[in-house]
MMTF fields as JSON, N, C-alpha, C and O atoms, coordinates in Angstrom:
{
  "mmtfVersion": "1.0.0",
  "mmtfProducer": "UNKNOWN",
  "numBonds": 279,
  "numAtoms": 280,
  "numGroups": 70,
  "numChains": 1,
  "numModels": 1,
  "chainsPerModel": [1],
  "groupsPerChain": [70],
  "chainIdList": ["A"],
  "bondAtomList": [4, 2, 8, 6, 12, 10, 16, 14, 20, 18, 24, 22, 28, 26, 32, 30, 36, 34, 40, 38, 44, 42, 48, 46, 52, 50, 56, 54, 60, 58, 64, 62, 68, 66, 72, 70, 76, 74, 80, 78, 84, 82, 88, 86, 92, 90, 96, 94, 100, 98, 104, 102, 108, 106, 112, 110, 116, 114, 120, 118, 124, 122, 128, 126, 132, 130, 136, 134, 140, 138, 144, 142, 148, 146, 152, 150, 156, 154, 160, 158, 164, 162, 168, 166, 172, 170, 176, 174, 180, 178, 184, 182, 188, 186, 192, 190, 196, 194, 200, 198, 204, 202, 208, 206, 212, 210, 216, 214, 220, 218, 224, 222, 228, 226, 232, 230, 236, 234, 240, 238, 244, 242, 248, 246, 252, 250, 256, 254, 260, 258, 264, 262, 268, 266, 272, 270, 276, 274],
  "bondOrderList": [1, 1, 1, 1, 1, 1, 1, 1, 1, 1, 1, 1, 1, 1, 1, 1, 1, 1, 1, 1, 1, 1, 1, 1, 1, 1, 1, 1, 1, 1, 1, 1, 1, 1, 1, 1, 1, 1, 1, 1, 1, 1, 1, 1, 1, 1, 1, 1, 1, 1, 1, 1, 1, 1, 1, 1, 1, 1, 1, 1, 1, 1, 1, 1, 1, 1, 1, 1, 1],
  "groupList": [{"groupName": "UNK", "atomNameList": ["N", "CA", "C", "O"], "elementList": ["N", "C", "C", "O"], "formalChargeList": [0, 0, 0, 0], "bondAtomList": [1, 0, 2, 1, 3, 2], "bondOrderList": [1, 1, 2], "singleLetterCode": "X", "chemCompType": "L-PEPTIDE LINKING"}],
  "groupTypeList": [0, 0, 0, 0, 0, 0, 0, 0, 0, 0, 0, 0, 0, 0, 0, 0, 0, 0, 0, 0, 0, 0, 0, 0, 0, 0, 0, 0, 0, 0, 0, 0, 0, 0, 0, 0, 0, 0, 0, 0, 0, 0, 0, 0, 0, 0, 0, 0, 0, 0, 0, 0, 0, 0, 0, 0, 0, 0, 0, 0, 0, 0, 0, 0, 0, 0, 0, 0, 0, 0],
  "groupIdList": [1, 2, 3, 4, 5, 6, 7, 8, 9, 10, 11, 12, 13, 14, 15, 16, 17, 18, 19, 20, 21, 22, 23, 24, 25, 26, 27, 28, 29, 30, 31, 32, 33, 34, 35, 36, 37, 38, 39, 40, 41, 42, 43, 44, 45, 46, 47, 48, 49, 50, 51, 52, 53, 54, 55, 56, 57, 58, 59, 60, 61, 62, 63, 64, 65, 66, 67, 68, 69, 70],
  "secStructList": [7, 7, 3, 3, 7, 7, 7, 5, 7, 6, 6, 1, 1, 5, 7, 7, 7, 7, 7, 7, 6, 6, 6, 7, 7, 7, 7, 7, 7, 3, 3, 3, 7, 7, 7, 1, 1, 7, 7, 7, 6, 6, 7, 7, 6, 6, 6, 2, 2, 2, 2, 7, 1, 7, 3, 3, 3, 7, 6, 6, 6, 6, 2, 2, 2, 2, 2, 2, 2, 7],
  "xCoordList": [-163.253, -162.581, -161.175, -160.539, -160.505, -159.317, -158.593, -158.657, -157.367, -156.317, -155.344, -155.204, -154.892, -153.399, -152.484, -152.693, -151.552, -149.9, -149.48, -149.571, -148.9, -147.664, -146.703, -146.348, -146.187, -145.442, -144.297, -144.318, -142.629, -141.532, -140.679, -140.916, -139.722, -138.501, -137.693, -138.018, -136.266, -135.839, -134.793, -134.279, -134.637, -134.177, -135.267, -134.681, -136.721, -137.625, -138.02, -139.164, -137.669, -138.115, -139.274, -139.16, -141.008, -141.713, -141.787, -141.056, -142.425, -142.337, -143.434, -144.483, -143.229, -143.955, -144.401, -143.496, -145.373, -145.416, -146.676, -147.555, -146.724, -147.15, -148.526, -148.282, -149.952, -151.051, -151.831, -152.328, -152.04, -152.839, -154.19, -154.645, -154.818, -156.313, -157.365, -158.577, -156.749, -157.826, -158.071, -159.046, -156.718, -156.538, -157.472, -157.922, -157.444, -158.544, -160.182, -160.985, -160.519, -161.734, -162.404, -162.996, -162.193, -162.737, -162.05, -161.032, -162.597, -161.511, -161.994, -163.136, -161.429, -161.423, -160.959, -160.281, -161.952, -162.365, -161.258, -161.256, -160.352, -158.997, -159.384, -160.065, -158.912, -159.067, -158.024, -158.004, -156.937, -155.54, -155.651, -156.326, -154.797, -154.929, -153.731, -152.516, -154.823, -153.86, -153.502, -152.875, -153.865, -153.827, -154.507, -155.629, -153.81, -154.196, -154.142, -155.002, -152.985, -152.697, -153.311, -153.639, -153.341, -153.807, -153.437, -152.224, -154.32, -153.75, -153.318, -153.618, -152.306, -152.189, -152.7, -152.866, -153.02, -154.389, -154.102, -154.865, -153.007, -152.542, -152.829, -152.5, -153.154, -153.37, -154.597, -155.745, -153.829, -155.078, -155.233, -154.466, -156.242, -155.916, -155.2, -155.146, -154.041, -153.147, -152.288, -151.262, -152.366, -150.902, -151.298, -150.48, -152.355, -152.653, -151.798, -151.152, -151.956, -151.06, -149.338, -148.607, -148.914, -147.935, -147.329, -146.268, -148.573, -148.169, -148.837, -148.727, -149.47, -149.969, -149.366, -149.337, -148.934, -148.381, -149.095, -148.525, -150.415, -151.441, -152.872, -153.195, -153.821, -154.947, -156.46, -156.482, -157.007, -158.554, -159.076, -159.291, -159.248, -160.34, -162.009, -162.572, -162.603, -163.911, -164.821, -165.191, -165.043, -165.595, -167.52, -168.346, -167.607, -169.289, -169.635, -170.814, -168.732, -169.023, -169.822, -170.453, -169.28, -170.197, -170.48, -169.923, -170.98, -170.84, -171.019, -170.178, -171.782, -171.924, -170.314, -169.904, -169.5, -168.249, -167.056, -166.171, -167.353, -166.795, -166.63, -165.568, -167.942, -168.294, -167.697, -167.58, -167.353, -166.656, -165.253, -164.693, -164.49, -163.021, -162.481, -161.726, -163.184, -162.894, -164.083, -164.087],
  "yCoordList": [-59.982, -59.044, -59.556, -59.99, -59.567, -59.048, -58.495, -57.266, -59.294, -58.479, -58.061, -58.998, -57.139, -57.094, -55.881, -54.732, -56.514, -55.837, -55.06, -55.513, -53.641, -53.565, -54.463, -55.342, -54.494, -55.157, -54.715, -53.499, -55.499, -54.945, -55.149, -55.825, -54.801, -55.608, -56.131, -56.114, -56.83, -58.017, -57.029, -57.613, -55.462, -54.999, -54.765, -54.983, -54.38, -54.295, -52.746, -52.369, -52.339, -50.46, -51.191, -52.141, -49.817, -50.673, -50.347, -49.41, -50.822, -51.182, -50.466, -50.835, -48.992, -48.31, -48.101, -47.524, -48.323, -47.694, -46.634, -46.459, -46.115, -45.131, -46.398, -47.245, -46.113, -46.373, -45.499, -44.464, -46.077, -44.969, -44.842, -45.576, -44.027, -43.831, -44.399, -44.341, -44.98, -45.441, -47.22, -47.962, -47.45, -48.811, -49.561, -50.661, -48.155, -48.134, -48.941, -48.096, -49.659, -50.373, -49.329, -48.265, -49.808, -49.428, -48.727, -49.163, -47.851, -47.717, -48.487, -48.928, -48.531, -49.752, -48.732, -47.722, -49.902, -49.144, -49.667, -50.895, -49.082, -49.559, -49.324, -48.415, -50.106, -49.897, -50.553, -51.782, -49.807, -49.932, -50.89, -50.731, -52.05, -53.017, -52.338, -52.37, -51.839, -51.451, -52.141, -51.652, -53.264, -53.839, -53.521, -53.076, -53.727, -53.326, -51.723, -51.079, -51.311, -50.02, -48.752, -48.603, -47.853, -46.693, -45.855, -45.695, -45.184, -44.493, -43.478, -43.461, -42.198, -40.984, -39.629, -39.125, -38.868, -38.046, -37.038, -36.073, -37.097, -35.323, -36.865, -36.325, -37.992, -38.976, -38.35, -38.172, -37.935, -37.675, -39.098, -40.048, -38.823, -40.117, -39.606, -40.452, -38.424, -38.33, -38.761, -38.531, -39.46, -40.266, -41.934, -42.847, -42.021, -43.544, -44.662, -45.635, -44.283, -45.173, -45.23, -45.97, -44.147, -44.35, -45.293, -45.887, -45.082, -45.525, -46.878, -47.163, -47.673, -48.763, -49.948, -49.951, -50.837, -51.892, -53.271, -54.035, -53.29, -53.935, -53.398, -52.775, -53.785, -52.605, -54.2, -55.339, -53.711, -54.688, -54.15, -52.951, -54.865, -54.414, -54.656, -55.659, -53.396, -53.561, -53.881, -53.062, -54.998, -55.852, -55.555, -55.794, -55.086, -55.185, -53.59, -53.485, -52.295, -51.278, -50.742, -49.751, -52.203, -51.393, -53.4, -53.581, -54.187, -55.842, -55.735, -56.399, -55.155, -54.822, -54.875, -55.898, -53.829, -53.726, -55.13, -55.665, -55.361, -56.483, -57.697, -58.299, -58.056, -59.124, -59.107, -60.289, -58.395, -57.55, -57.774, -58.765, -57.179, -57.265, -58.884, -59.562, -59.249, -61.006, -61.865, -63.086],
  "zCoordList": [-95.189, -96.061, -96.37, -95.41, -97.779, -97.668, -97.54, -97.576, -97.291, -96.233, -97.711, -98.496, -97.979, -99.288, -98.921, -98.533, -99.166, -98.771, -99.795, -100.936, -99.556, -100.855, -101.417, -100.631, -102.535, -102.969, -102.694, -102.508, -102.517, -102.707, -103.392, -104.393, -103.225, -104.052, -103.29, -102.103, -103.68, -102.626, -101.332, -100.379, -101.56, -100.889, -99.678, -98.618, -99.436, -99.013, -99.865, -99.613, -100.288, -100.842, -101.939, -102.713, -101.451, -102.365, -103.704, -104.025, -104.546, -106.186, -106.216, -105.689, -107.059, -107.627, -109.041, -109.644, -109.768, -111.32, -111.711, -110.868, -112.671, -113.213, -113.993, -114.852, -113.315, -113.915, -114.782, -114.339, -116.703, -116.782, -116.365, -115.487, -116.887, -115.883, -116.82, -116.613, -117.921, -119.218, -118.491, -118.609, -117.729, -117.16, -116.073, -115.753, -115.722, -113.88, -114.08, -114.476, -113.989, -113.967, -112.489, -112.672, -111.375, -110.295, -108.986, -108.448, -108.666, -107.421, -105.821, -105.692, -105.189, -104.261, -102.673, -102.488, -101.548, -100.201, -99.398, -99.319, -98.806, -98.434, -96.58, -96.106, -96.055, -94.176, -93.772, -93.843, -93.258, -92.665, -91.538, -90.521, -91.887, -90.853, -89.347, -89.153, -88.648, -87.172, -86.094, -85.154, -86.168, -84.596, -83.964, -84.208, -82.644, -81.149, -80.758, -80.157, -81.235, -80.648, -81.423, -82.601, -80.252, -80.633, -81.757, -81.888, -82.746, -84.088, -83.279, -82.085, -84.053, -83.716, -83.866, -84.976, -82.478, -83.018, -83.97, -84.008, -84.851, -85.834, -87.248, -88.305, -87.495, -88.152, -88.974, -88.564, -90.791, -91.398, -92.783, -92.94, -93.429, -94.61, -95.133, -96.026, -95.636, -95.951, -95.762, -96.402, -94.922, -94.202, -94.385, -94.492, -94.389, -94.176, -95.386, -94.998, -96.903, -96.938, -96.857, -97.515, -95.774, -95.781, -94.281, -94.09, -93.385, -92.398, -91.934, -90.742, -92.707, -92.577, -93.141, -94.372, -92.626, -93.577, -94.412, -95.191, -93.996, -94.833, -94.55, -93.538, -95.767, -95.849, -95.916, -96.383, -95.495, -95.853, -96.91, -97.092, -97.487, -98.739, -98.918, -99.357, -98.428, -97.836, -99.129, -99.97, -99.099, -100.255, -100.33, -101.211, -99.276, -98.531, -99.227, -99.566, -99.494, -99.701, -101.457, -101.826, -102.231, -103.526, -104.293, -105.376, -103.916, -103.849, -105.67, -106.275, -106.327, -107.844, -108.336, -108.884, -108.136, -108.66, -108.041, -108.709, -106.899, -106.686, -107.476, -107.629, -108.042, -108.394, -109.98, -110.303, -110.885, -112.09, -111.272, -111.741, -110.195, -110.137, -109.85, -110.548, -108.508, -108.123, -108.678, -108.524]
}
């Protein structure tokens, strides 16, 4: 799987923009790269992309749409 990071800017604060939804080809299976250590148990996916600092991109979950994005 791939691994992909947010982007930043040279201060580190990340680089946000406004996508329209006519733009969106596919939406994509994201799995928070954690390490070793234990998540926290009040941890909902509401929080996940805020508290993860790189995500896998589960490539195995729809291989049809994959093959269209990479």
């Amino acid at each position: 799987m791939w691994i992909i990071e947010p982007d930043g800017d040279p201060t580190g604060l990340p680089i946000r923009e406004i996508i329209h939804l006519d733009t969106i080809v596919c939406d994509a299976h994201l799995i928070g790269v954690y390490g070793e250590a234990f998540l926290p148990r009040g941890l909902t996916f509401n929080h996940s992309l805020d508290i993860f600092r790189a995500y896998y991109v589960n490539e195995y979950i729809d291989h049809h749409t994959y093959e269209i994005a990479y």
